[in-house]
C-alpha positions in Angstrom: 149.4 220.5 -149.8 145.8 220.8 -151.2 144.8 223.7 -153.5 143.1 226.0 -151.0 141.2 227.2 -153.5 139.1 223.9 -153.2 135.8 224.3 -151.5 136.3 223.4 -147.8 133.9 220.3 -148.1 136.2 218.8 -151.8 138.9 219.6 -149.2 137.8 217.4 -146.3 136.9 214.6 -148.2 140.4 214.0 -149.6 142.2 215.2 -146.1 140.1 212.7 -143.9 141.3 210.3 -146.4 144.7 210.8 -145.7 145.6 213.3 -148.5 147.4 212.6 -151.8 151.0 210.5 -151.1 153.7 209.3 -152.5 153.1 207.3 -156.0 156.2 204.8 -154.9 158.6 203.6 -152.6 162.1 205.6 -152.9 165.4 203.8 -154.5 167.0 203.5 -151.9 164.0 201.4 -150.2 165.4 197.6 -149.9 162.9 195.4 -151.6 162.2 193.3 -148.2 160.7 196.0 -146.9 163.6 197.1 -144.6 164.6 200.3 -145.2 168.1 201.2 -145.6 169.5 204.4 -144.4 171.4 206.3 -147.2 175.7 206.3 -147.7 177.3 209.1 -145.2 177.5 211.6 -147.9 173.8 211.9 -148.7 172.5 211.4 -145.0 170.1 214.2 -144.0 170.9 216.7 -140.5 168.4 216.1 -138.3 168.0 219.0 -135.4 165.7 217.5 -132.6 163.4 220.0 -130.4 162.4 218.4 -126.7 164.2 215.6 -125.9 162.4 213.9 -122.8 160.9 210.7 -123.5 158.9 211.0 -126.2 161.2 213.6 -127.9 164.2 210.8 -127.1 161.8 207.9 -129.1 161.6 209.8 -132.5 164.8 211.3 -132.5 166.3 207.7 -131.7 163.7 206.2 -134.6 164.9 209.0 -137.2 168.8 208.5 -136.4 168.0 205.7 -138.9 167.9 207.8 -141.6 170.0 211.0 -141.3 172.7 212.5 -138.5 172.0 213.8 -135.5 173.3 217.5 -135.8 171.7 219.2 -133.6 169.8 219.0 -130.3 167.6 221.8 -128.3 166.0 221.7 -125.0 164.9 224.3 -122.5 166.0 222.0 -119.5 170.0 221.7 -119.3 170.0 218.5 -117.5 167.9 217.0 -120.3 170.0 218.6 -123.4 173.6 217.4 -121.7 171.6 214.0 -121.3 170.4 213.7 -124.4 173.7 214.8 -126.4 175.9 211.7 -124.3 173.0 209.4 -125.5 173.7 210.5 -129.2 176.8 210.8 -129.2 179.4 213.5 -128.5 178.8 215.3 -132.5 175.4 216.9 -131.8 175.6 220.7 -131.0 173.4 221.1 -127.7 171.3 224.5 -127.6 168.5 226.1 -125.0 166.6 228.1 -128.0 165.6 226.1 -130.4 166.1 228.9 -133.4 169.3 228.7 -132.9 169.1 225.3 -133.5 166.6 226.5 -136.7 169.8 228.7 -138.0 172.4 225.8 -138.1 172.3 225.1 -142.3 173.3 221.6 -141.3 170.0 221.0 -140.2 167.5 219.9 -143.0 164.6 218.2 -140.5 163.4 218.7 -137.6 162.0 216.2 -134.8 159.5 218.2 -132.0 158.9 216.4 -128.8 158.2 219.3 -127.1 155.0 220.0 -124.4 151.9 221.0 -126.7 152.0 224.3 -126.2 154.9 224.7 -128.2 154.1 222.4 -131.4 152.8 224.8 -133.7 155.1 227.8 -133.2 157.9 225.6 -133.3 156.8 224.0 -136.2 155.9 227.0 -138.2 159.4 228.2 -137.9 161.0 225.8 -139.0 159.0 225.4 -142.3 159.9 229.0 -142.5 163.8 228.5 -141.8 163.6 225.4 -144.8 163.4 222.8 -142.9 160.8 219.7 -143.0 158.8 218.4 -139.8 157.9 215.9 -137.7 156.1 217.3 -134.7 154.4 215.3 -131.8 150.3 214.9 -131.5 148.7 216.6 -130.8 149.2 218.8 -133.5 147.8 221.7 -132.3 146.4 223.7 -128.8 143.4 225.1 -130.7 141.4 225.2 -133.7 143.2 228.4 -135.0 146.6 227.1 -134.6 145.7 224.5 -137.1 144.5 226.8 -140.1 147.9 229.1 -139.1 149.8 225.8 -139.7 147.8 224.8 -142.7 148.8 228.3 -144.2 152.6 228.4 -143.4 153.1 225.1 -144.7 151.6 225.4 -148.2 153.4 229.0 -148.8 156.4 226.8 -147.8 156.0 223.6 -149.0 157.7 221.9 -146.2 157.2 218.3 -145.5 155.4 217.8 -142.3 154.1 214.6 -141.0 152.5 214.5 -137.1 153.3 211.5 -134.7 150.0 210.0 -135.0 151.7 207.0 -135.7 148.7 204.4 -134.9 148.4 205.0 -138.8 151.2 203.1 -139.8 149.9 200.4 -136.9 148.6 197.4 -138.9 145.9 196.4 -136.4 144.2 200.5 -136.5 144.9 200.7 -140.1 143.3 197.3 -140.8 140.5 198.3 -139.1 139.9 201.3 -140.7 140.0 199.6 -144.3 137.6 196.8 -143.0 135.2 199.6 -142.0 136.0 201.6 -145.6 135.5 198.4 -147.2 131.9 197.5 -146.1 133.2 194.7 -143.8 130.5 195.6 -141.2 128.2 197.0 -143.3 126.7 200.9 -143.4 128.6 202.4 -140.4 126.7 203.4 -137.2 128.2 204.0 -134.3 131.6 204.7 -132.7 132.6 204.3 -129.3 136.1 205.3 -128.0 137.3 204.5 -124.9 140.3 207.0 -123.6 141.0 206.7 -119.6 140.4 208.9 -117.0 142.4 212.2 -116.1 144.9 212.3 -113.6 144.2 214.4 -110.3 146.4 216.0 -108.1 146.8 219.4 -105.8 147.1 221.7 -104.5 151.0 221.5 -105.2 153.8 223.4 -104.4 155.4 226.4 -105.9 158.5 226.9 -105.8 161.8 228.6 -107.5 162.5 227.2 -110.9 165.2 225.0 -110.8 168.8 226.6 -112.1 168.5 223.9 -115.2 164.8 225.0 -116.3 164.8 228.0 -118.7 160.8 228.5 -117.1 160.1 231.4 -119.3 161.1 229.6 -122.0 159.7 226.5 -120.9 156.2 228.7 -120.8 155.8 230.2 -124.4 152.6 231.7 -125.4 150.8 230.5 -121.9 150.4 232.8 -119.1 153.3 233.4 -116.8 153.0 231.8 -113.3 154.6 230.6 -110.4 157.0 227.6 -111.0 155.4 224.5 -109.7 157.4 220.6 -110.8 153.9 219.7 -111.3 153.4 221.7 -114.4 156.4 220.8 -117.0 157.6 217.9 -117.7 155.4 214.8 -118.8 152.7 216.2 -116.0 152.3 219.2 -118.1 149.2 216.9 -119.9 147.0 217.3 -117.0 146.8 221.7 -117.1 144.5 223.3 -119.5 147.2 225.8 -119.8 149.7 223.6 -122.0 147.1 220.9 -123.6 143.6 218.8 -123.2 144.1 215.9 -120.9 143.0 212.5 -121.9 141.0 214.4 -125.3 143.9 215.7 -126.7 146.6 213.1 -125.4 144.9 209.5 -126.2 142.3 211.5 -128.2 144.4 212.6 -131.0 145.7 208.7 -131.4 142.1 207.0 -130.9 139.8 210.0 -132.1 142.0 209.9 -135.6 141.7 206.3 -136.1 137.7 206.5 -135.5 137.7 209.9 -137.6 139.5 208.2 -140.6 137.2 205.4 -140.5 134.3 207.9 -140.5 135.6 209.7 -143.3 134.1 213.2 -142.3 134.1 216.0 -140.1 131.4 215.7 -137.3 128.6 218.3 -137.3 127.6 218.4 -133.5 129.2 218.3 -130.4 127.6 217.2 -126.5 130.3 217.1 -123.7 129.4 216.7 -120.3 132.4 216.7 -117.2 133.3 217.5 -114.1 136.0 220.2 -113.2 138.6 220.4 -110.3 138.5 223.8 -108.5 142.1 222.8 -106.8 144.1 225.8 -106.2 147.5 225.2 -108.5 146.6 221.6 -108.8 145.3 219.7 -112.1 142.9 221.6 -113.8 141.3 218.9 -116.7 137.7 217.7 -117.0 137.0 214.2 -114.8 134.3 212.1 -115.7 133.9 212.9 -119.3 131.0 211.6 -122.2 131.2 213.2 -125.3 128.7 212.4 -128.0 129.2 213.6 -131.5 126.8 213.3 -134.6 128.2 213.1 -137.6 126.9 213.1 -141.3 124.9 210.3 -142.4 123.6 209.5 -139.1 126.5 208.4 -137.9 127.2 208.7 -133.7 130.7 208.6 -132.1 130.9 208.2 -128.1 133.9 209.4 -126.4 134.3 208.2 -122.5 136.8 207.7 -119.9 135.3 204.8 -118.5 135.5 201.5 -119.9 138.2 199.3 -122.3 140.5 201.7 -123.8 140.0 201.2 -127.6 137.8 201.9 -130.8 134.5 199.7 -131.4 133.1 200.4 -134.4 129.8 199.3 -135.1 128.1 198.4 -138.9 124.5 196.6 -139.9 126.7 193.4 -140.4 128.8 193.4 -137.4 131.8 195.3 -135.4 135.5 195.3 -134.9 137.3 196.4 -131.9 140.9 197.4 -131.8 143.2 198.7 -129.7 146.7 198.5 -129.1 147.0 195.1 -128.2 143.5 193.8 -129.8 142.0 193.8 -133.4 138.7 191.0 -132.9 135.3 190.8 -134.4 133.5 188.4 -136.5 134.2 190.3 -139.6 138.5 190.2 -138.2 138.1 186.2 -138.5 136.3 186.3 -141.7 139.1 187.2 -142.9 140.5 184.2 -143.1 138.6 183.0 -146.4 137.5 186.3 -147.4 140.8 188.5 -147.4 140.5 192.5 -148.1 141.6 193.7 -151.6 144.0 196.1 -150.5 145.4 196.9 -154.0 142.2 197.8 -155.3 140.9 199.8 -153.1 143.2 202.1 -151.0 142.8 204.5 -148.4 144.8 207.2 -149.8 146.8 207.2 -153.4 150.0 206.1 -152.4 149.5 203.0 -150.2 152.9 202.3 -148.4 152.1 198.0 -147.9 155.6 196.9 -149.0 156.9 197.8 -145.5 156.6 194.9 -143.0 153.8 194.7 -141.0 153.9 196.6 -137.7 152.1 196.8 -134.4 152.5 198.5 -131.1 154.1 201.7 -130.5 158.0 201.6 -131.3 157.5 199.3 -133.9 154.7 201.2 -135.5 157.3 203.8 -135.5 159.7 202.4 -137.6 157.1 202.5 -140.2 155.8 206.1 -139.3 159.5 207.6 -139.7 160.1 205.8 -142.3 157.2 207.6 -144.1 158.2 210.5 -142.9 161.7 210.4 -144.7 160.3 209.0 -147.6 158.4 212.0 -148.3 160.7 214.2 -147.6 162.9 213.0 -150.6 159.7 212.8 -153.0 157.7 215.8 -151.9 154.2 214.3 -151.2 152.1 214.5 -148.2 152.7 212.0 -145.4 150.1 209.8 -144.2 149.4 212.0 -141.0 149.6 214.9 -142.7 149.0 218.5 -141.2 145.7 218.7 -142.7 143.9 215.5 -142.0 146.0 216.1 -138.2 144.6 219.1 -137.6 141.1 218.0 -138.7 141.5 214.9 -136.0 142.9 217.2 -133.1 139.9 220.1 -133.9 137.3 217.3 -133.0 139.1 216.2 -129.6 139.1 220.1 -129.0 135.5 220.4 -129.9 135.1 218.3 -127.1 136.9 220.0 -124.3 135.1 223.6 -125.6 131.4 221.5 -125.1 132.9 219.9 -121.5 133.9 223.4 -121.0 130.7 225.6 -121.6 129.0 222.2 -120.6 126.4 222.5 -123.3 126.0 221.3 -126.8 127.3 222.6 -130.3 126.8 223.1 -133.8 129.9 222.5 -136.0 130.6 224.0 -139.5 133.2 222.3 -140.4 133.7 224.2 -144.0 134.4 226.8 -141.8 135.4 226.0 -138.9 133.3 227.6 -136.8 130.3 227.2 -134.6 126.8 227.8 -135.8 125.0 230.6 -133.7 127.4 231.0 -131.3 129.6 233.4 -130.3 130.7 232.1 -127.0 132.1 228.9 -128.4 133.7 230.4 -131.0 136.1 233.1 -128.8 137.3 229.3 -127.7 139.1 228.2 -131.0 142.2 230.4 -129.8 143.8 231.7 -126.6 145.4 235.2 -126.0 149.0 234.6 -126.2 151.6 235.8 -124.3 153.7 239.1 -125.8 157.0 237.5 -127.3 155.6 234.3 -128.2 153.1 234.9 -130.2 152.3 232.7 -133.4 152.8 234.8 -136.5 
């Protein structure tokens, strides 16, 4: 990690950048581009936290490169499902420090609900091992700077599943914009889709295969409702930020990184649901933030889902399917000089080029285990992660209290106001705390 002792502003610059990686590609690296997963004997343990679907996609994408030891889940049915898909060798667990104490285990995948990404991740830098947890990275604002903390006592690898940076469209885009291709950036406009609603639902006794204490954490304790766990859980304030935090902390990272900075004010307008034990995030969102050198960036849930940026010479959309604009085709006679200039020191472009989400995987996890053998920051690493996720909460704090903010983003805290700033953490609950 970063010298902390930097000033907070030195330290932005270089995090937003993508922090300082790995100067080359590892040995055992085939020189097509494929990687190749290392002989038996020197295969890593890989102990993998939440295994529904997303949990299931990077534990499947880092089977490539080490052994699937080890496999946690609070749900039963989902752990006994998840072991026959890997195989009959993985140890199955309901607490995942037990998985933590198993010296077999040398990473760690989290696919777990939000609520849990932090804690989880924080021991397991403790116990030794290195990271890959899910975005968002964080819940709030103070569970970042905990992270931050942990792992640069530890020195754990950790890179966060951000993985539309190892997408060639996003990260073209962002190197286009870096590069000057639309001239002096001026606006942003990200496009995430609307909340889900839903309510008032039923509650009911937890299921005999749900651990729902465990399942809970640090959030409050309430009545079991199906509603609330699961891949649902996105749509309760309780366990993470709707649309803000979900497609936020893909889209809101890309624009961020192309920005190159911290935004220093914050306007969120919403509506909220009053539904009695039904879906509690904001519908009909517009967020505008201002960032340094005049620079705007909307957020809305209405509209093409994607990232326009806009220059004094042109734009570029891009999305997960799209990367168009004037300056896209100009590329054509006028290519990008990608070894000169580079978006962070160690520029990984001898992997093939990847789009959409499991392919853009390959190349994330594959970064991942890369720096895990050289010990340099990934390129979603906890610091430039935690800046991304911070604005997306930023946003949900303004929808919130429904008026705008003043940022400091050396640190990390609102300007003037008190209110807003009780809002960067949550009371946790007593055994579950983040220490």
């Amino acid at each position: 990690m970063h010298d902390l002792h930097m000033t907070r502003r030195s330290f932005l610059a270089s995090s937003l950048m993508g922090g300082s990686l790995i100067a080359s590609l590892t040995p055992w690296q085939a020189s097509s581009g494929q990687e190749k997963p290392r002989h038996k004997v020197e295969r890593l343990g890989v102990g993998a936290i939440g295994m529904r679907y997303q949990g299931s996609v990077i534990t499947e994408k880092a089977r490539q490169y080490g052994d699937i030891v080890a496999i946690a889940d609070v749900d039963r049915h989902v752990r006994e499902q998840a072991r026959a898909s890997f195989g009959s060798t993985p140890r199955i667990f309901e607490y995942y420090r037990d998985l933590l104490a198993r010296r077999d285990v040398d990473v760690v995948t989290i696919g777990t609900p939000d609520h849990w990404h932090v804690k989880m991740a924080i021991d397991a830098c403790r116990a030794g091992k290195d990271v890959y947890v899910e975005k968002p990275l964080t819940l709030t604002i103070d569970e970042g700077k905990r992270l931050r903390k942990v792992v640069k006592e530890t020195g754990r690898v950790v890179q966060v599943g951000s993985w539309q940076r190892s997408d060639h469209r996003f990260r073209l885009a962002v190197e286009m914009v870096r590069q000057g291709r639309i001239g002096d950036l001026r606006r942003v406009d990200v496009v995430l889709g609307k909340n889900k609603t839903g309510g008032p639902f039923e509650r009911r006794k937890p299921p005999g295969n749900i651990n729902w204490d465990l399942w809970q954490g640090q959030t409050p304790d309430v009545p079991y409702i199906e509603q609330r766990c699961h891949y649902t859980f996105r749509w309760w304030l309780e366990y993470s930020g709707g649309q803000m935090t979900d497609w936020g902390a893909h889209h809101l990272d890309i624009a961020q990184w192309g920005i190159g900075a911290a935004p220093v004010e914050v306007d969120g307008r919403a509506k909220f649901p009053s539904v009695r034990d039904g879906y509690n995030v904001p519908l009909d969102f517009h967020v505008i933030y201002k960032f340094p050198r005049g620079v705007a960036m909307t957020v809305s849930d209405k509209g093409r889902n994607g990232i326009l940026f806009t220059g004094t010479k042109g734009r570029i959309f891009v999305n997960r399917g799209t990367l168009a604009g004037k300056p896209v085709e100009d590329l054509a006679t006028n290519p990008l000089p990608r070894e000169q200039f580079k978006l962070y020191d160690r520029d990984n472009l001898s992997r093939p080029e990847r789009s959409g989400k499991l392919d853009a995987i390959v190349n994330h996890m594959g970064d991942f285990f890369d720096c895990v053998r050289s010990r340099k920051q990934p390129v979603s690493d906890v610091e430039s992660q935690h800046r991304s996720v911070s604005t997306c909460h930023l946003g949900n704090i303004s929808m919130r209290l429904g008026r705008p903010l003043k940022w400091d983003a050396d640190k990390e805290r609102f300007v003037g106001d008190a209110e807003a700033d009780r809002m960067l953490s949550r009371e946790q609950r007593s055994g579950y705390e983040i220490t």
